[in-house]
C-alpha positions in Angstrom: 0.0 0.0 0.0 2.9 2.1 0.0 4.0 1.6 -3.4 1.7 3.1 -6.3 -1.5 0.8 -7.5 0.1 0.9 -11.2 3.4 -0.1 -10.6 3.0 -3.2 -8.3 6.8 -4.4 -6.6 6.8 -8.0 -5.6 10.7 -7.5 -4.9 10.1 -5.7 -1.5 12.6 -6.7 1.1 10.8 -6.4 3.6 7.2 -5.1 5.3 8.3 -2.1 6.0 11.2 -1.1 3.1 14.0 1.3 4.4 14.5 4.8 2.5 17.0 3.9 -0.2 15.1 0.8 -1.4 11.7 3.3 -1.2 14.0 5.9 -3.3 15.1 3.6 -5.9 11.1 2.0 -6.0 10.6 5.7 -7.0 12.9 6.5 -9.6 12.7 3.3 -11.4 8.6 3.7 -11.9 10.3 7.3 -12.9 11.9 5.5 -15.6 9.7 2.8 -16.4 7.2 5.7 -16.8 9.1 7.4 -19.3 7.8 10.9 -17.1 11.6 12.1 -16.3 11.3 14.8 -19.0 8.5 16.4 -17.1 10.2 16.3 -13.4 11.9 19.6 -12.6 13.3 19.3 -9.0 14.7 22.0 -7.2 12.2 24.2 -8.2 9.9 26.2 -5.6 6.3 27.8 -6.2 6.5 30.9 -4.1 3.1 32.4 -5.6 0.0 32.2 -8.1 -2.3 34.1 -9.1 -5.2 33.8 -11.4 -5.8 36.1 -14.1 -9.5 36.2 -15.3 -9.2 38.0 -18.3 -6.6 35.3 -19.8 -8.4 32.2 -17.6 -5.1 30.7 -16.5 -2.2 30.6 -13.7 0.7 33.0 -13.6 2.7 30.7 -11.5 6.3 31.9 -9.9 8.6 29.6 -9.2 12.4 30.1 -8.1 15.5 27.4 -9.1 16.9 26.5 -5.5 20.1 26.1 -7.1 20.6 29.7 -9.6 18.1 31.5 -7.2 16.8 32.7 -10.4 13.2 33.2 -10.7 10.6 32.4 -13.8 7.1 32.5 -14.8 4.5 29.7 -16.0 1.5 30.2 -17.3 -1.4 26.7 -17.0 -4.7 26.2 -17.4 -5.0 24.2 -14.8 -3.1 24.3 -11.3 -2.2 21.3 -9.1 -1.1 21.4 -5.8 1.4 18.2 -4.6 2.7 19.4 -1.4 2.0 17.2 1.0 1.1 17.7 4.7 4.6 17.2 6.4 6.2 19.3 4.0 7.5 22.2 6.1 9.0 21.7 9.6 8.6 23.0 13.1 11.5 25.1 14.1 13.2 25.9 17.3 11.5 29.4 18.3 10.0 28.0 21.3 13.0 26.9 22.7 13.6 30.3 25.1 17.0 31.6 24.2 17.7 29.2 21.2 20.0 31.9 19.2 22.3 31.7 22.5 22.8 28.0 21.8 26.5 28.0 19.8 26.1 24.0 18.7 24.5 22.4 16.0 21.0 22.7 15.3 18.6 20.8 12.4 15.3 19.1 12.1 15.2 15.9 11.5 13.2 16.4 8.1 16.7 17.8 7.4 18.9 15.9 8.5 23.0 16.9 8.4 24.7 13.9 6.9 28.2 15.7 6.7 28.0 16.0 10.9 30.3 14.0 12.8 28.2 12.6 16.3 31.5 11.5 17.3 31.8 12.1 21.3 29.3 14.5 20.9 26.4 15.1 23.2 22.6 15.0 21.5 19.9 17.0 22.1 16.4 15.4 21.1 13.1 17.2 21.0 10.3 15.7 20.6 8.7 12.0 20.8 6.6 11.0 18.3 7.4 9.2 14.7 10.5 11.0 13.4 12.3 10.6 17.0 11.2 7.2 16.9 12.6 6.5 13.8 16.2 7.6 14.3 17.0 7.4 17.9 17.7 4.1 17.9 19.5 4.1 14.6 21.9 7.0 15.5 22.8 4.6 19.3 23.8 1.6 16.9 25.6 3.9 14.0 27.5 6.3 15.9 29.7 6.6 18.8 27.6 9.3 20.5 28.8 10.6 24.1 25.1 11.1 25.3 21.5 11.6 23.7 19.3 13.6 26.1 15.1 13.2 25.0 13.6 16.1 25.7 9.3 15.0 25.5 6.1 17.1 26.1 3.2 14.6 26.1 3.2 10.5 25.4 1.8 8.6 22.2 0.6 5.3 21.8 3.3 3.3 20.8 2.7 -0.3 18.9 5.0 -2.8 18.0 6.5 -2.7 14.4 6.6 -6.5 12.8 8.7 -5.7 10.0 9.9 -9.1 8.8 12.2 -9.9 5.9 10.3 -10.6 2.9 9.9 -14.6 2.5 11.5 -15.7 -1.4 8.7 -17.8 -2.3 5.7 -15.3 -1.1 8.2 -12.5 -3.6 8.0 -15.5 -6.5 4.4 -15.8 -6.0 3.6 -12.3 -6.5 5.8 -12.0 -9.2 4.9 -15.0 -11.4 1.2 -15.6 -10.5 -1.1 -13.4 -12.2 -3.1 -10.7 -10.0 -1.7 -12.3 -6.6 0.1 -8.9 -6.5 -2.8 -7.1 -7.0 -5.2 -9.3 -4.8 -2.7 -8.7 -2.1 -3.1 -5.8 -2.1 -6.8 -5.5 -1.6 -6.5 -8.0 1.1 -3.8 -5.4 3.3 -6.4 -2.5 2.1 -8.8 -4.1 3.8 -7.4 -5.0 6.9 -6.7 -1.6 7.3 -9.8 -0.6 7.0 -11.1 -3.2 9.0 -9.6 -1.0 12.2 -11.4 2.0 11.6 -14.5 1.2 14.0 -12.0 1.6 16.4 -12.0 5.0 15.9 -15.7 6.0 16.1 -17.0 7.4 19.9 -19.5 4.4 20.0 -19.9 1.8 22.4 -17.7 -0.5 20.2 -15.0 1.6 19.2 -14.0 2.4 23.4 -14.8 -1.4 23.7 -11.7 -1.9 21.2 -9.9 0.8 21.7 -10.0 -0.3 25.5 -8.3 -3.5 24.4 -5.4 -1.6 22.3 -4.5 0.5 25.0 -4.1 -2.4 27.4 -2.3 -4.2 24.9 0.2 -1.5 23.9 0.7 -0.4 27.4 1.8 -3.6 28.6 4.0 -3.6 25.3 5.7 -0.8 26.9 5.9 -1.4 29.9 7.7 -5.2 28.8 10.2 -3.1 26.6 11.0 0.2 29.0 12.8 0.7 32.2 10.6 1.5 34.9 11.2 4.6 35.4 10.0 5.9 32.0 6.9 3.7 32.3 5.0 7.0 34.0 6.2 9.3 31.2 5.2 6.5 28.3 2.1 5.0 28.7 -0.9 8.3 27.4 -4.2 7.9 29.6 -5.9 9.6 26.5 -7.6 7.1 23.9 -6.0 5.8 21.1 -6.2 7.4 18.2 -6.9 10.8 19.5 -3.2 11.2 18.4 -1.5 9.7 15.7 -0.3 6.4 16.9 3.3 5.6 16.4 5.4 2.3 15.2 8.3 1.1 17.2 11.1 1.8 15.0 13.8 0.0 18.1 13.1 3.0 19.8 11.5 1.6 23.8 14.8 -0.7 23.9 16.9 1.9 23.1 15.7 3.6 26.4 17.9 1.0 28.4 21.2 2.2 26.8 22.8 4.1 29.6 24.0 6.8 27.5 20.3 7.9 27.2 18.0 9.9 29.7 14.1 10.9 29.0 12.8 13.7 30.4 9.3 15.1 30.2 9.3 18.6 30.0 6.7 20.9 28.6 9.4 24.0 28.1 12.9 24.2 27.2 15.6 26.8 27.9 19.3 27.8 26.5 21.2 28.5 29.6 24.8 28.7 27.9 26.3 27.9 24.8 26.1 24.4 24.9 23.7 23.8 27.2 20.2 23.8 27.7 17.3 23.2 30.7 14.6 21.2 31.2 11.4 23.4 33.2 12.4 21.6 36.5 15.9 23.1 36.5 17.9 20.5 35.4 20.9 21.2 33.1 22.0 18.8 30.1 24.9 19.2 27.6 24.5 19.5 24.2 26.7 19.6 21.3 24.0 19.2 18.8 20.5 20.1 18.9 17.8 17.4 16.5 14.8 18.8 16.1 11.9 15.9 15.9 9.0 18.6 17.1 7.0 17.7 13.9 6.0 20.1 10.5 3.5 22.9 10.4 0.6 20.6 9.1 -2.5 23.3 10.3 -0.3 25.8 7.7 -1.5 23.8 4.2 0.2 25.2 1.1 2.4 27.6 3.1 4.9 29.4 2.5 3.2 30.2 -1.1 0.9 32.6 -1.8 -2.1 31.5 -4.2 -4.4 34.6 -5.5 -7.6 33.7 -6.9 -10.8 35.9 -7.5 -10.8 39.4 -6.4 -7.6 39.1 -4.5 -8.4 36.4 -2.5 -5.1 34.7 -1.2 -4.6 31.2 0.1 -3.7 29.9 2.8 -4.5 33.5 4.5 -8.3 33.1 3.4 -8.3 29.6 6.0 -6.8 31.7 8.9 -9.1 34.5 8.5 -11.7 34.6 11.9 -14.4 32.0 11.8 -12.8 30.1 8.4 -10.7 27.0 8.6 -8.6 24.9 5.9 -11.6 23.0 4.1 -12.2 22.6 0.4 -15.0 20.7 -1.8 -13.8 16.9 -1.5 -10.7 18.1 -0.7 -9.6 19.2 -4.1 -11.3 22.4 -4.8 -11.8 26.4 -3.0 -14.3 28.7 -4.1 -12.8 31.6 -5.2 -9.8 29.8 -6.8 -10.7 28.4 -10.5 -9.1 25.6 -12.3 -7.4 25.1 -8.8 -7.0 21.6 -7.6 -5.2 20.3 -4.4 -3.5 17.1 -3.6 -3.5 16.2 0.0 -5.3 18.9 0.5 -8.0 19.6 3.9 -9.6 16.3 5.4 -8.1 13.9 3.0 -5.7 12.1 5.3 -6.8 8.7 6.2 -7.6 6.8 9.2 -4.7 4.6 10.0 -4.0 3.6 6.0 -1.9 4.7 3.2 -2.0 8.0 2.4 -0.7 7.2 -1.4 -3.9 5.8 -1.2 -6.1 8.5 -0.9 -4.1 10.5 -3.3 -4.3 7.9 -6.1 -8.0 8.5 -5.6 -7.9 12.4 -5.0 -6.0 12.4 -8.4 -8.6 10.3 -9.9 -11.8 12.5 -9.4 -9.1 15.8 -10.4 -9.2 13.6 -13.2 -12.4 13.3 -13.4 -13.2 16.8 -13.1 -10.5 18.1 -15.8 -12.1 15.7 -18.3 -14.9 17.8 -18.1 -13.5 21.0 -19.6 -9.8 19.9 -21.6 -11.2 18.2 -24.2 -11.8 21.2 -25.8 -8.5 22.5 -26.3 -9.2 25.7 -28.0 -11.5 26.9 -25.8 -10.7 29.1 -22.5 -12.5 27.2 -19.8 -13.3 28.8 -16.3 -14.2 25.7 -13.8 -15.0 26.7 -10.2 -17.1 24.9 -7.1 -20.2 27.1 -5.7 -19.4 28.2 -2.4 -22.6 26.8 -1.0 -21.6 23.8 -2.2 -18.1 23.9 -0.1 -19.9 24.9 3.1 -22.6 21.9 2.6 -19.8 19.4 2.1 -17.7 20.6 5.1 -20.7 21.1 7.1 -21.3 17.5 6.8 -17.7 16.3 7.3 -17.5 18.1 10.5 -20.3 16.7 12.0 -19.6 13.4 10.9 -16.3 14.2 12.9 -17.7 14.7 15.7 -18.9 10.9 16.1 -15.0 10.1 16.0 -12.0 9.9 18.7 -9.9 12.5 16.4 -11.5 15.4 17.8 -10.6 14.5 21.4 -9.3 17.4 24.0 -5.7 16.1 22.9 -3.0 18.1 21.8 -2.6 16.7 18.6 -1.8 18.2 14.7 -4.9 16.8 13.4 -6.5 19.6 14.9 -6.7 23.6 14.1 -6.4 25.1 17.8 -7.7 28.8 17.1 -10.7 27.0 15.6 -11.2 23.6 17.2 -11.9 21.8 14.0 -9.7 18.7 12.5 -8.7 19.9 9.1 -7.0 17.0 8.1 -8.3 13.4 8.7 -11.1 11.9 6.4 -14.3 11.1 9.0 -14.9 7.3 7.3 -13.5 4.2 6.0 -11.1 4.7 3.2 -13.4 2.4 0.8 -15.6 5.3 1.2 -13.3 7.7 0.3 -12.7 5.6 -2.7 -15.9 5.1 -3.6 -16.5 9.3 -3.6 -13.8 9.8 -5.6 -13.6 7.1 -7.9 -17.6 5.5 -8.7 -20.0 8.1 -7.1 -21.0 9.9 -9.9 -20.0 13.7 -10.3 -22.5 15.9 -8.9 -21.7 18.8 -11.5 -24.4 20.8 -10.1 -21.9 21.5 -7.5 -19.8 23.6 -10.3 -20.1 27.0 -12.2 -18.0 26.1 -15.7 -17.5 29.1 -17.9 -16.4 28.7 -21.5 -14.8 31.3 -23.6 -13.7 31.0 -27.6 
């Protein structure tokens, strides 16, 4: 489920495949796509803006590597951004541009750093810090790693077993195994999302995870930590995390946890926990998570009458929403990928982007056939606020919108912009059978 539905691997090594196998995955369906010509990386949209009289984009875009900037012109603009596509940074830590040592998020990690002797700052908890911790203790000959955490997450064993050679035959020789394989682990995901809903089943079963994965903890942490650990809010009201390695790493004596909810520079190269205690630290790794309630930032998108996204979602009273997550009012011929509420619960989200792209599809079939025509194709606003009327309430009956601390959730508004409130065969099904409802759309035609 993490490799596309058109370019099926049977060759993975194992369950869950490490970055350079993922990488080369990508750039051979690259090849085997024959799509290289119309890659251009290192290139970043800082703004677009609509022009009504001409019905298209005028699209800036900057070469990271010249800093020279251009201009495109499209019919049609698609937004591929992603939702962890901009990272946290370290302005919360009080007196950070005191601290003389190293300092990078994890999203960005320094490979030309030497952790030799050195002594590591960690902040944060949750997937990335999970990920690497472990993985930096077994690879380098690090002096000390200090954790620095806020709040606890859920934490669930990872089975990532090697790949067995006749299963990787199989799937390679036997006709549609691949793909029926695939259905089956799509639906075994989907098979947990009652354990999401507020019913009387879902705590039932979410009552029976918690116990499950806090005595998984408990088994594979010192004591100690087991306080700091172990959430007593319901799973799934944050996004659960894998163990990457990380709860055995805890017993390496060259690694403390502490629980703080502030952080301090005190001198150069060291830095403060909220209780007073003092830690060395010759390089600080930043784990604190992306800016995922800041969609499409840092560009600047100008649609009709000067309305700018994402400034038009943090205006009072608005959130990030869009019409099946894919089209804003106001913004014609504008379609976003992983754009508000499309995330899924506890499944692939190359998934739901495979769809998302296939009712864009959908929708652009409507008005580029004609290719001599100026087309202007926009969703009615009542139509936006009906859809995301709905979505929210249906939100409601689900554990995501929990009092939790969590990046689901916009905090100035209450509202979970992110996560899709049903099964992801219903998300499917919306995007890829329902029929169209093209009475949701104004399309204006020009010769």
């Amino acid at each position: 489920l993490y490799s596309y539905s058109f370019a099926p691997n049977p060759d993975w090594s194992a369950t869950y495949a490490s970055q350079p196998e993922i990488l080369s995955y990508i750039q051979q369906v690259v090849r085997s796509s024959d799509c290289s010509d119309y890659i251009h990386l290192k290139q970043e949209c800082v703004a677009a803006e609509w022009l009504d009289n001409e019905l298209h984009w005028r699209v800036k875009l900057i070469d990271l590597e010249s800093g020279q900037s251009y201009l495109r012109y499209t019919k049609v603009l698609v937004t591929a951004v992603g939702f962890c596509d901009v990272p946290k940074g370290a302005d919360k830590i009080d007196g950070i541009k005191n601290f003389t040592g190293k300092v990078f998020h994890s999203a960005r990690w320094d490979h030309s750093f030497d952790f030799s002797d050195k002594n590591v700052g960690v902040v944060g908890n949750g997937c990335s810090a999970n990920q690497f911790i472990s993985s930096l203790l077994d690879q380098t000959a690090i002096q000390s790693l200090v954790q620095f955490m806020r709040s606890p997450h859920w934490i669930a064993p990872k089975d990532n077993s090697q790949a067995k050679r006749l299963m990787a035959m199989v799937l390679r020789r036997v006709p549609f195994t691949n793909r029926l394989w695939r259905y089956w682990l799509a639906a075994k995901f989907d098979l947990a999302f009652p354990a999401f809903k507020s019913n009387r089943l879902g705590k039932l079963l979410r009552q029976r995870i918690q116990t499950s994965l806090a005595n998984y903890i408990r088994r594979s942490t010192p004591q100690k930590y087991h306080h700091m650990l172990i959430p007593t809010f319901d799973f799934g009201a944050k996004r659960p995390v894998l163990d990457h390695g990380y709860l055995q790493s805890l017993h390496d004596p060259r690694v403390k946890l502490i629980s703080t909810p502030s952080l301090s520079v005190v001198a150069p190269r060291e830095l403060q926990s909220n209780n007073g205690d003092i830690f060395p630290a010759d390089v600080l790794i930043l784990a604190n998570g992306f800016e995922t309630q800041q969609l499409l930032t840092p560009m600047k998108i100008t649609g009709l009458r000067g309305a700018e996204l994402p400034a038009l979602w943090q205006q009072s009273e608005k959130y990030a929403s869009a019409y099946m997550g894919v089209c804003v009012s106001g913004f014609p011929n504008l379609f976003l990928l992983t754009g508000p509420n499309t995330l899924p619960s506890g499944h692939s989200t190359l998934v739901g982007i495979e769809c998302s792209v296939e009712y864009i599809t959908r929708l652009m079939s409507r008005f580029l056939d004609n290719h001599s025509s100026k087309v202007k194709f926009e969703v009615k606003a009542e139509a936006q606020d009906s859809f995301n009327t709905l979505l929210q309430s249906k939100l409601q009956r689900l554990i995501y919108t929990s009092d939790v601390s969590s990046w689901y959730m916009d905090k100035r508004t209450g509202k979970n912009t992110l996560i899709w409130p049903g099964s992801q065969v219903e998300f499917w099904y919306s995007r890829c059978v329902k029929s169209v409802n093209w009475t949701d759309f104004v399309i204006e035609t020009r010769g």
